[in-house]
C-alpha positions in Angstrom: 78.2 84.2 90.8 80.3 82.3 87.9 79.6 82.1 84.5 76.4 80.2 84.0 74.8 83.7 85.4 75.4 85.1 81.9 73.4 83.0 80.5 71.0 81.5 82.9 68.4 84.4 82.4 64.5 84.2 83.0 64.4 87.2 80.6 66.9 88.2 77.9 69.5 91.4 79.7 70.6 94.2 76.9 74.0 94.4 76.9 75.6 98.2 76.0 77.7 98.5 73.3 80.9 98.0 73.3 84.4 98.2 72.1 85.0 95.5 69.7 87.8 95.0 71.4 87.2 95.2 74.9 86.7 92.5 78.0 83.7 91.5 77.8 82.9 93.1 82.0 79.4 94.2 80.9 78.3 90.2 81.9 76.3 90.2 85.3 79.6 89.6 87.5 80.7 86.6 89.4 79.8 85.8 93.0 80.4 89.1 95.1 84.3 89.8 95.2 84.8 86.0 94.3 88.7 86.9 93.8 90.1 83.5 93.7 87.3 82.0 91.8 88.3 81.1 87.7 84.2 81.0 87.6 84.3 82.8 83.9 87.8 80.9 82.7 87.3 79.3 79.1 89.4 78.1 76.5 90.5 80.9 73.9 88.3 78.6 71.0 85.3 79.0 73.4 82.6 81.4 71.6 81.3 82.9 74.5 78.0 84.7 73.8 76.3 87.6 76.6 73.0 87.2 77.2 70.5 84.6 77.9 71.0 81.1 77.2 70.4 79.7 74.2 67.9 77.5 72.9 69.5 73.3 73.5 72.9 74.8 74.4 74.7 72.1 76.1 77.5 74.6 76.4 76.0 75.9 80.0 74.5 73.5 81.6 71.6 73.7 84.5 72.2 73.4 88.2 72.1 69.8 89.1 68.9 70.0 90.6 67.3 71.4 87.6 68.7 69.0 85.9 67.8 66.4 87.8 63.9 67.4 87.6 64.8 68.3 83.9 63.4 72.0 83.7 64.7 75.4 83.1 67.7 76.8 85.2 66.4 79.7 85.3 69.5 82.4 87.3 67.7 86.2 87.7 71.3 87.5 88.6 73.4 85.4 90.6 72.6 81.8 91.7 70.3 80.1 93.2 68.4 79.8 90.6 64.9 79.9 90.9 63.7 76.3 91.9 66.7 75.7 94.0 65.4 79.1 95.9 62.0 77.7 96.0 63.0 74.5 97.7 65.2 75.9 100.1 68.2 74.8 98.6 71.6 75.1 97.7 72.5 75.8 94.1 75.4 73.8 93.0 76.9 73.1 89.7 79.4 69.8 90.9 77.5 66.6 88.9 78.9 65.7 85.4 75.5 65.4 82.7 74.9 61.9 81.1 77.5 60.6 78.8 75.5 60.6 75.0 77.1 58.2 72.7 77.7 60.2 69.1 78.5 58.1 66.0 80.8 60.6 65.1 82.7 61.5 68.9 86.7 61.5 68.5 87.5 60.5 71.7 87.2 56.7 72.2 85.6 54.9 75.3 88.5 54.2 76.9 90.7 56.8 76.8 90.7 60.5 76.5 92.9 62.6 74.4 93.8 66.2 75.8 94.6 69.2 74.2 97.9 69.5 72.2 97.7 65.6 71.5 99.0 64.3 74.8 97.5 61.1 76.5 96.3 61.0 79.9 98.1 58.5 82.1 95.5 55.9 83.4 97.6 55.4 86.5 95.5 56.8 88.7 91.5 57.9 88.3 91.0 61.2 86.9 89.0 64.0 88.4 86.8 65.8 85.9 85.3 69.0 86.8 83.2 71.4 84.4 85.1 74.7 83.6 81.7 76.4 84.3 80.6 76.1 87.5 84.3 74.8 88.4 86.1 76.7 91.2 89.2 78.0 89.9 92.0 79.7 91.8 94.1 82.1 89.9 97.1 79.9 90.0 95.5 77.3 87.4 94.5 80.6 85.1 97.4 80.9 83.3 98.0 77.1 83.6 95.1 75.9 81.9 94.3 78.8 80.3 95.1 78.3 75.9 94.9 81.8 75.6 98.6 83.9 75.3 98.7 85.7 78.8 100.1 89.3 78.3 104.3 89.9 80.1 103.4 93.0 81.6 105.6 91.9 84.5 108.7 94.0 82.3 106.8 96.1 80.0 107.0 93.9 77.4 104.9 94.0 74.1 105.0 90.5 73.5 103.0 87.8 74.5 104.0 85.2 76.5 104.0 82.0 73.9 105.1 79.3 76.3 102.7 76.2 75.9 100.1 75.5 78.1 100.0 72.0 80.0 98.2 69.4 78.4 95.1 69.0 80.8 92.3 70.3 78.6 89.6 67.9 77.3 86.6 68.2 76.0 83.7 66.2 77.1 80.9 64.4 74.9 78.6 67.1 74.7 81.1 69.6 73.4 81.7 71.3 77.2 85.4 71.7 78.4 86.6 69.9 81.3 89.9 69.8 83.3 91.2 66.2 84.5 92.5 67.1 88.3 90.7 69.1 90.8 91.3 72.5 89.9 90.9 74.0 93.4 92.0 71.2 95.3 96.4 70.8 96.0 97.9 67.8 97.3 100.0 67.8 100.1 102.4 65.4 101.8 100.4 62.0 103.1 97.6 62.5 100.5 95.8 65.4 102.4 93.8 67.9 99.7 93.7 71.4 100.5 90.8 73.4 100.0 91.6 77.2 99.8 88.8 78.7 102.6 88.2 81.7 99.9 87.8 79.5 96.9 83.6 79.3 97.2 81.8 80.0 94.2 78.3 80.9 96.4 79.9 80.7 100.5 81.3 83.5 102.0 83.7 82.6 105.1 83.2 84.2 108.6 85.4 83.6 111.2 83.6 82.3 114.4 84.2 84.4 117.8 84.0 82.9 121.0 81.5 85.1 122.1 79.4 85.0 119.0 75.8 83.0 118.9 77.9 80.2 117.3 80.1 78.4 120.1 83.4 77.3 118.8 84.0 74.9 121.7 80.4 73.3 121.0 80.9 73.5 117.2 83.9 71.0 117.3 81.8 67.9 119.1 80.2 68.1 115.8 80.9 65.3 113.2 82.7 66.8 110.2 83.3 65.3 106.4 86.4 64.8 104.8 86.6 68.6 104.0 86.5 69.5 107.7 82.5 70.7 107.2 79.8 70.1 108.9 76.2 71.3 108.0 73.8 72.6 110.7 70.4 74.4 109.2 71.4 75.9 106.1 74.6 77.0 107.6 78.4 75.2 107.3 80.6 75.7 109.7 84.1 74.4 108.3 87.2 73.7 111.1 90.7 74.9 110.3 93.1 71.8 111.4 96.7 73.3 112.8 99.6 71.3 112.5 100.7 71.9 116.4 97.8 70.2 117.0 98.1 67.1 115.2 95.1 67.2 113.4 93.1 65.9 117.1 89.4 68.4 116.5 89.1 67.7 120.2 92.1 68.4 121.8 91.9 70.8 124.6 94.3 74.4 124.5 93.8 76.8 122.1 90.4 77.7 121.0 89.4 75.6 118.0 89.7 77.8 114.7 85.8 77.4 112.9 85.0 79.2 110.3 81.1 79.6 109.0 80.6 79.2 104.9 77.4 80.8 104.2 75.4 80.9 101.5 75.5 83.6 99.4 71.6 83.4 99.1 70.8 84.0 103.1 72.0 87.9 101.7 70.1 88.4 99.2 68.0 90.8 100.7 70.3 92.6 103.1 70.1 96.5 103.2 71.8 98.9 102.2 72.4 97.1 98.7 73.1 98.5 95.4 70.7 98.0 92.4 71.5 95.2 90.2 71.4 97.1 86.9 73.3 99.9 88.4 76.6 97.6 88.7 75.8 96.1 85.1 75.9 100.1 84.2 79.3 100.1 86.1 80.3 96.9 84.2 79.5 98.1 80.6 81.6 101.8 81.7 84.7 99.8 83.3 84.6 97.7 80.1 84.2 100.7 77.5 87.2 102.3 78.9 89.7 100.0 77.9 90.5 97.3 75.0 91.6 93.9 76.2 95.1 95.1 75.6 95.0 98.4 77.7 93.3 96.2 80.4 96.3 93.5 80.6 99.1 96.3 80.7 97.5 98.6 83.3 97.3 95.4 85.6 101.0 94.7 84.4 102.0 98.6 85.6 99.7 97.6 88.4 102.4 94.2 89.3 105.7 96.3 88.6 105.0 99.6 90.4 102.6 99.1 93.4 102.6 95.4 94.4 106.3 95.8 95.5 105.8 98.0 98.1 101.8 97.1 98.9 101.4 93.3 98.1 98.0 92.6 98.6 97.1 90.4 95.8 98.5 86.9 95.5 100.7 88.0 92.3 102.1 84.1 92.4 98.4 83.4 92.0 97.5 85.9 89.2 101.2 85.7 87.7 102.1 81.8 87.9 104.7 82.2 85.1 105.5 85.8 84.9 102.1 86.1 82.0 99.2 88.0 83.0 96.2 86.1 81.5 93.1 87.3 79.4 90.8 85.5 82.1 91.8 87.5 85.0 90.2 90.0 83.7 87.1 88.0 84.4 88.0 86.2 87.3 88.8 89.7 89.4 85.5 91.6 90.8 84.6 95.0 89.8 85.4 96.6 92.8 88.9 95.0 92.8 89.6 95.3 89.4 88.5 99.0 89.6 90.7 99.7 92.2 93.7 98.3 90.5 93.2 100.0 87.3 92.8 103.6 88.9 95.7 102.7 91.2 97.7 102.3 87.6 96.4 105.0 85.7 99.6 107.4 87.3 101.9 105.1 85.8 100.5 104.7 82.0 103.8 107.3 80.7 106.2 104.0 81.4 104.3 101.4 79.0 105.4 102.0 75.3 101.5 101.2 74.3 99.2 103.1 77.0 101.7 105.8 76.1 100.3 106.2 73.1 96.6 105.2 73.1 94.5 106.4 76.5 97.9 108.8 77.7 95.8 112.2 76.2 92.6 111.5 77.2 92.6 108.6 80.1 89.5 107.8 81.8 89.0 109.6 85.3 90.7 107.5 88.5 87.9 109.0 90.5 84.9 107.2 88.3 87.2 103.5 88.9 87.0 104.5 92.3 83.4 105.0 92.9 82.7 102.3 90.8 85.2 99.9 93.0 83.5 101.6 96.2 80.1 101.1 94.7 80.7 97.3 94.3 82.0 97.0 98.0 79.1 98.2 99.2 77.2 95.6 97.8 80.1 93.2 98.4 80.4 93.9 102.1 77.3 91.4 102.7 78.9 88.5 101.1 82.9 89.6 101.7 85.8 87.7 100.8 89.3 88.8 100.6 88.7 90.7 97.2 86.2 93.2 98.8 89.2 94.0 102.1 91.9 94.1 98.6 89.6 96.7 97.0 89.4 98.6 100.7 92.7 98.9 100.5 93.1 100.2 97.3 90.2 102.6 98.2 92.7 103.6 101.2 95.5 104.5 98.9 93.8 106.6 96.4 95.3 110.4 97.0 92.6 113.4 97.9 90.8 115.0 95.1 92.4 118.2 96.3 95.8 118.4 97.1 95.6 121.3 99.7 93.3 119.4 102.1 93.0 116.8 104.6 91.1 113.4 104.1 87.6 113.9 104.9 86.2 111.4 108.3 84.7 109.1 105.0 88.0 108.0 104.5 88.6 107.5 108.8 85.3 105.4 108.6 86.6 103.5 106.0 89.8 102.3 107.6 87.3 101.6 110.2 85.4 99.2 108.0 88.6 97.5 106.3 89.4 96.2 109.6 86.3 94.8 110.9 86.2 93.2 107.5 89.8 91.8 108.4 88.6 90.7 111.6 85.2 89.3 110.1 87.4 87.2 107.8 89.5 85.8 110.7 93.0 87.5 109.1 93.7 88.9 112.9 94.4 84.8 113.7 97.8 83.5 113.4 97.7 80.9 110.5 100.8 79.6 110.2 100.3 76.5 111.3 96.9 76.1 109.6 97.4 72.9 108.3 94.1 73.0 106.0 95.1 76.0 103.7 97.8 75.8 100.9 100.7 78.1 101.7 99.9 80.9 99.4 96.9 81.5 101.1 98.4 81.1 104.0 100.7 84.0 102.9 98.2 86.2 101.6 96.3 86.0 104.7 99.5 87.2 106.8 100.4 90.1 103.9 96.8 91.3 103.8 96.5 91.6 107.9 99.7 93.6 107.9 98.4 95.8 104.7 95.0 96.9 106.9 97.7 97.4 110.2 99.6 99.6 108.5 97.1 101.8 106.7 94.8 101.8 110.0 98.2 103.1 112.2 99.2 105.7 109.7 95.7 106.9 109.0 95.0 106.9 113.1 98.3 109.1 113.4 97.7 111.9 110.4 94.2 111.9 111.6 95.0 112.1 115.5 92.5 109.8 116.0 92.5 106.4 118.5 93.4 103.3 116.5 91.2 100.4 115.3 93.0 97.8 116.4 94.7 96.7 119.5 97.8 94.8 120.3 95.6 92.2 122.2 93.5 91.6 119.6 95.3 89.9 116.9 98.0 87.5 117.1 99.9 87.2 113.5 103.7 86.9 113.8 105.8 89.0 112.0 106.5 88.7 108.7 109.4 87.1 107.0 110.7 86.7 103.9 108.5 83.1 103.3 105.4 85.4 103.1 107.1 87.6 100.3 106.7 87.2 96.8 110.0 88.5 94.8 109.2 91.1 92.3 110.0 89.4 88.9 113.3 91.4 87.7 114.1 90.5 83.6 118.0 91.8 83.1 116.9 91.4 79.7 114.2 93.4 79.2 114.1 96.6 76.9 111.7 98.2 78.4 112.0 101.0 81.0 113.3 99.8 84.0 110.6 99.6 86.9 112.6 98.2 90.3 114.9 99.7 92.3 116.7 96.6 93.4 115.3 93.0 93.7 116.5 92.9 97.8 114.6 96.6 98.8 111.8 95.7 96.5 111.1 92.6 98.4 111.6 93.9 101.9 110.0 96.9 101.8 106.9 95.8 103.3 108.2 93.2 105.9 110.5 96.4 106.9 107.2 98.8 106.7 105.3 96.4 108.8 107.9 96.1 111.6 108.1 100.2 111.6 104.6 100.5 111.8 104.5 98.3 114.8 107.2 100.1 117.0 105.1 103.0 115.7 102.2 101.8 117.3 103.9 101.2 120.7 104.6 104.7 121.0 101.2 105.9 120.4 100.4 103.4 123.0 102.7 104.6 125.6 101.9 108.2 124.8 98.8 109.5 123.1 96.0 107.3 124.4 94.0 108.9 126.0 95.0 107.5 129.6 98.6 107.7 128.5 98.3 111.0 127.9 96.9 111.6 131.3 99.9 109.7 132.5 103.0 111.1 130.3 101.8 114.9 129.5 103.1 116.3 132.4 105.6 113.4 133.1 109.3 113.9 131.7 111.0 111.3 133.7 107.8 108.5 132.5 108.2 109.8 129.5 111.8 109.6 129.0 111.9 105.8 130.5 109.1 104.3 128.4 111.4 106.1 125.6 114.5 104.2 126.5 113.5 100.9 124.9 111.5 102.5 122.0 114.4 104.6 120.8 116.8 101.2 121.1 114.0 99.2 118.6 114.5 102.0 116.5 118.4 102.2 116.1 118.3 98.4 115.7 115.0 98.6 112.9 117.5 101.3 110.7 120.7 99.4 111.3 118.9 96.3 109.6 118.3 98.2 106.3 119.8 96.3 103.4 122.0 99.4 101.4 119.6 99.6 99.0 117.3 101.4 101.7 119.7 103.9 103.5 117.8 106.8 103.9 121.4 109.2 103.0 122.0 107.5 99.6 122.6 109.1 95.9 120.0 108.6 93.1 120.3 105.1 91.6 120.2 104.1 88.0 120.7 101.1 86.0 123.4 99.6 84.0 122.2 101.8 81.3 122.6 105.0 83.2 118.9 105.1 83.2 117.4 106.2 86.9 114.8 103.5 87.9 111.3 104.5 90.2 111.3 103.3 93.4 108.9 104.0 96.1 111.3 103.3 99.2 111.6 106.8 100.1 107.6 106.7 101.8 109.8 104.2 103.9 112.6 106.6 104.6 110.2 109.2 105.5 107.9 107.1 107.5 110.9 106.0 109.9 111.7 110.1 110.4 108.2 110.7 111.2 108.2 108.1 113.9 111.0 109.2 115.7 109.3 112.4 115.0 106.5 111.1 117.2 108.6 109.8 119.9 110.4 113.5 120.0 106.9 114.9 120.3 106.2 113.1 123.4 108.9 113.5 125.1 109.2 117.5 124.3 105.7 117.9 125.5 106.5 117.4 129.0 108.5 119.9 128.8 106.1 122.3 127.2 103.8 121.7 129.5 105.7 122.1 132.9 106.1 125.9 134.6 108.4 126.8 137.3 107.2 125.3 140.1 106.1 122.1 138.6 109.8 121.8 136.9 110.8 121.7 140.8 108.1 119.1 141.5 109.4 116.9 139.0 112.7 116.9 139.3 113.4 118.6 135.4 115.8 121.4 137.1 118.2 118.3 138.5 117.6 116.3 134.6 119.3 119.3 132.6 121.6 116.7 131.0 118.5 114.7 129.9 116.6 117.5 129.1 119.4 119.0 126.4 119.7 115.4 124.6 116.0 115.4 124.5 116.3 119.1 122.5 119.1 118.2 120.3 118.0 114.9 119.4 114.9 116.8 118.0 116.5 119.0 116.2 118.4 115.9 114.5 115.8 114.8 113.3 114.4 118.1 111.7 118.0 118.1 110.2 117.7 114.3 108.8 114.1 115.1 107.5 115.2 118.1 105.5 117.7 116.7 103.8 115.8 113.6 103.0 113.6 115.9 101.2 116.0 118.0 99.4 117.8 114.9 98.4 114.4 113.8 96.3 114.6 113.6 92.8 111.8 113.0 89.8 112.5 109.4 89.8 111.3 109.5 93.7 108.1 111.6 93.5 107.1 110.3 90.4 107.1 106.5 92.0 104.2 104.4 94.3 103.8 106.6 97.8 101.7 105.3 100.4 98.5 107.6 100.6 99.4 108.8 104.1 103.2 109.8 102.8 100.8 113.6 102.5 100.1 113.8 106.2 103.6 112.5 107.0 104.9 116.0 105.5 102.7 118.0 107.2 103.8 116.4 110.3 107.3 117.3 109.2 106.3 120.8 109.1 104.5 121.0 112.2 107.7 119.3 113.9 109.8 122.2 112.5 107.6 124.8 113.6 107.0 123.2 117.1 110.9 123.4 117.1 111.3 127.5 115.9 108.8 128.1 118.7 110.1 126.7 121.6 113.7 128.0 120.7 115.6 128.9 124.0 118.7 130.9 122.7 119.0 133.1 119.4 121.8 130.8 118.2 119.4 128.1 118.5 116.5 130.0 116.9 118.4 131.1 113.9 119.7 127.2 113.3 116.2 126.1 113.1 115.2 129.1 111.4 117.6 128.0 108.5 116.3 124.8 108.8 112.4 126.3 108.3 113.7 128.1 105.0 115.4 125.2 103.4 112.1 123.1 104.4 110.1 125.2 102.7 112.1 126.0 99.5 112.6 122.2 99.2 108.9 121.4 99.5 108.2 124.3 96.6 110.3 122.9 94.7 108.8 119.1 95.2 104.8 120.4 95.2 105.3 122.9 92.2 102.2 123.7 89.6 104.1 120.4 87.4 105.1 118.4 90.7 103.8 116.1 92.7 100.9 116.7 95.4 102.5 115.0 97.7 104.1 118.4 99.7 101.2 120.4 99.1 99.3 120.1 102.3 103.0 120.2 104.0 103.4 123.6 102.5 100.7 125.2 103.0 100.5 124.2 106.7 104.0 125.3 106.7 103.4 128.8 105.2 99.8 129.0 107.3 101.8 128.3 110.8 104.6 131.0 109.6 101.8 134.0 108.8 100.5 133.1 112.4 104.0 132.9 114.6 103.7 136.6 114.8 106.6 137.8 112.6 108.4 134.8 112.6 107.4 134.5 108.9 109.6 137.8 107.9 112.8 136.6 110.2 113.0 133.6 108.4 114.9 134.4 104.9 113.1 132.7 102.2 114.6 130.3 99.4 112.3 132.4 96.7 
């Protein structure tokens, strides 16, 4: 939906009060999870009114078939509008109205004079789209954009006063208009890009090769010059690779089609949320915060989450290091939810939020049902805003620290990655000749973002994963898809990076981890490896050989910055600096953690006899290294923790960071139990106190939640080991 839906109303919509100062987000919203869509972006002089359109107002103008039969666009709550539903057809918003000569119109016939007093060049024939119904992508916010867009990228107060280009106009019935194609980037050769999630009313589907929709019959279709092709109601657009030289018929690879449809064809899908129960969600989000507070908790949002989860396209939202006033209306609810209750932890380390919402901030659970609320409705009509919002949903932390996840939170991941595979992010793109490269990039972070969570989540859970090797084939990432975090050496505010080099490979590193991860729970704890491994030591320890080798080499490529043995780090001011790398740190542990656990269970597993069988008795040697490399690790995992400090806990941690130290605990446990020797036991045993002394410390009544369920699992597993809970000297 975009911004003619405020006003295109059959019937005249209250609007709740609000804070004079606040975003206007009580407005109807734009299209479902329309992310990259500037739908609501208008010039700072623009008097935006709510409500139904006015009387004459040439300021929102009717769909061009309205116009064209001259009658009442009349929009219930997102387009079409109601004649264009009537005649089965698409609303669109794309043809300029009739020129009106005005005795009194500034700008002359033959040229056009654009904002700030510059002249066009008449080199070339302008473009002119409405700002309207225009399809903006984030990137031209701040460009076109006259309002000041808010440096929260630093925790600055100021605004960002650098000059906007030159490209506004207005045209002769008073309506702002931009003079290129605002969605539309040039590329070598003259070839216009078209971002694939730029539609104002089209949702893109990836096409299957099993599907209804034949992507080897859809290519002997005749497409435009936008690669689209309409077939009843329904287009189908083709994604052109550059190994393929642009040839739609050439044989190899399946052809890439992806299907557009209409945002209309959904308007009666079930389960769906009532429409004025997301206007009741709009007119809370917007109560909660002024403008300001808005700007800076997506600013906290930028410098203490998106370098270690980059999900959003922060070049795209961030083009000059200014957050603008019109994201706030070009995000979705759900999204924009999500990203606000994400921030809320962080609102002690802006010098405003510090002092306004700090004592009484509005609840991060109510954003989050509000975000989930909208994806429901979104899920119909998805784009890559309603899988960002998923992911977000994924990261929130438990209501109650003491407890697992409840199976809502399994089903999600469940959902975020058939909506990744709906929207075709499992497909290399790369070579996708037909989207610009920071889509292109986006695409690649956001497939990686639901791998990781679905891996992690599958492992804390114990449950099968979502997604198999087979199934998708994105490369791995490199630095190209990486957006450096913005770093200002002269900034006063306090610092929020660790350093620029771990800040900006922590997720290429995360993503590669998570991968080796997911080999091992392939080679062992499917169900039919299982089967094959449980009872195997001599499997188990070969499949291990080349898992423990990716492993060595994935921690010998850690830049310094990310040694897991390192001392606190501050800045030149002496000042210690957040940084969320240690959920990085930890998350390596736990996977050789895994890899112990598998190979120990063999071993478990095996009596006397089958020891024989199997050859263990003549594997002593191999059986020894298997013991003492485990006990390594519990070593390396206990003083990871003990080496924490404030600056550590109080930083970004990925959601399943929780389970990873109850799997800690569980490891040390699993260690104290199958103890051979009393030297041996009493070594772990010392290892169990300091493990739990260190976690009390770290999941105190004032620390962080994080330990909690690692604790108490600790303690609960101690009171059960049949005295083992009085041996072990305690640290209080």
């Amino acid at each position: 939906m975009d911004s003619r839906s405020h006003t295109h109303h059959a019937q005249a919509q209250p609007i709740p009060h609000q804070h004079p100062h606040s975003h206007n987000f009580a407005l109807p919203s734009l299209s479902p999870t329309d992310f990259f869509n500037g739908l609501e972006l208008q010039p700072a002089s623009a008097n935006i009114q709510p409500g139904p359109r006015s009387y004459k107002s040439r300021k929102y103008r009717p769909c061009d078939f309205c116009r064209a039969r001259q009658v009442a666009c009349k929009i219930d709550i997102t387009p079409p509008c109601q004649l264009c539903a009537s005649h089965g057809r698409e609303c669109t918003f794309v043809e300029r109205p009739k020129k009106k000569r005005r005795p009194n119109a500034t700008n002359g016939e033959g040229s056009a004079s654009v904002a700030g007093g510059g002249q066009v060049q008449a080199s070339a024939p302008l473009q002119h789209f409405d700002v309207g119904p225009g399809q903006l992508s984030p990137g031209f916010i701040a460009q076109y954009n006259h309002e000041a867009p808010y440096n929260g990228m630093n925790g600055e107060n100021g605004l960002d006063t650098q000059s906007s280009p030159n490209h506004l106009q207005q045209m002769q019935d008073g309506s702002p208009i931009y003079t290129m194609d605002p969605y539309l980037q040039m590329m070598s050769g003259g070839v216009r890009i078209r971002p694939l999630d730029s539609q104002a009313t089209r949702s893109a589907r990836f096409i299957g090769e099993t599907g209804e929709s034949n992507p080897y019959l859809l290519r002997h279709y005749r497409y435009d010059e936008n690669d689209e092709c309409t077939i009843s109601k329904l287009t189908y657009r083709r994604i052109k690779s550059s190994n393929a030289n642009s040839i739609p018929d050439e044989k190899g690879e399946p052809p890439v089609v992806f299907m557009l449809a209409d945002d209309s064809l959904a308007q009666k899908g079930e389960p769906r949320v009532e429409d004025d129960v997301l206007v009741r969600c709009r007119s809370d989000v917007a109560e909660m915060f002024t403008e300001q507070e808005a700007l800076r908790l997506i600013g906290l949002f930028v410098r203490f989450v998106y370098p270690y989860f980059p999900i959003i396209s922060k070049s795209e939202i961030c083009p000059n290091g200014g957050i603008s006033p019109s994201v706030l209306h070009v995000l979705p609810l759900s999204l924009l939810s999500a990203m606000y209750a994400t921030a809320l932890p962080f609102i002690i380390y802006d010098d405003l939020l510090a002092t306004t919402i700090v004592h009484a901030p509005p609840p991060s659970h109510t954003l989050f049902r509000i975000a989930w609320l909208s994806v429901t409705q979104e899920l119909h009509t998805p784009r890559l805003a309603t899988l960002q919002a998923c992911l977000l949903l994924l990261q929130r932390a438990p209501t109650n620290r003491y407890t697992t996840d409840t199976p809502w939170k399994t089903s999600l991941v469940g959902w975020t990655v058939s909506l990744a595979q709906t929207l075709g992010l499992m497909r290399e793109c790369g070579d996708w000749s037909s989207l610009p490269a920071w889509e292109i990039a986006l695409r690649r972070r956001l497939w990686y973002g639901v791998f990781i969570m679905d891996k992690w989540a599958s492992l804390g859970a114990g449950m099968p994963s979502h997604i198999r090797v087979d199934d998708f084939d994105v490369l791995p990432l490199t630095d190209a898809d990486l957006e450096a975090p913005s770093l200002d050496p002269n900034s006063n505010a306090i610092p929020a990076f660790l350093e620029q080099e771990a800040d900006a490979t922590h997720f290429r590193l995360l993503s590669e981890l998570t991968m080796i991860l997911s080999d091992i729970m392939d080679s062992y704890f499917s169900l039919r490896a299982t089967q094959r491994t449980s009872k195997d030591f001599h499997l188990s320890l070969e499949l291990a050989r080349s898992l423990r080798q990716r492993l060595k080499s994935w921690n010998d490529s850690l830049p310094p910055a990310l040694a897991i043995r390192q001392p606190e780090r501050a800045d030149n001011r002496s000042m210690a600096r957040l940084s969320g790398n240690p959920s990085l740190s930890l998350a390596y542990i736990v996977t050789q953690m895994t890899l112990f656990r598998a190979l120990l269970r063999p071993l478990e597993n095996l009596g006397p006899l089958d020891e024989e069988d199997r050859r263990v008795a003549g594997s002593r040697e191999a059986v020894r290294a298997v013991r003492q490399g485990a006990k390594e690790c519990a070593k390396e995992v206990v003083e990871f923790v003990e080496n924490l400090r404030q600056g550590a806990l109080d930083a970004f941690w990925h959601s399943w960071s929780r389970a990873n130290f109850a799997i800690a605990s569980s490891f040390l446990m699993q260690l104290l139990v199958i103890c051979e020797t009393e030297t041996e036991s009493n070594e772990i045993k010392d290892l169990v106190a300091r493990w739990r002394w260190a976690m009390r410390l770290g999941s105190g009544s004032t620390g962080s939640g994080l330990m909690s369920l690692g604790l108490l699992r600790l303690d609960g597993m101690m009171l059960e080991n049949n005295g083992n809970a009085q041996q072990v000297q305690m640290g209080s």
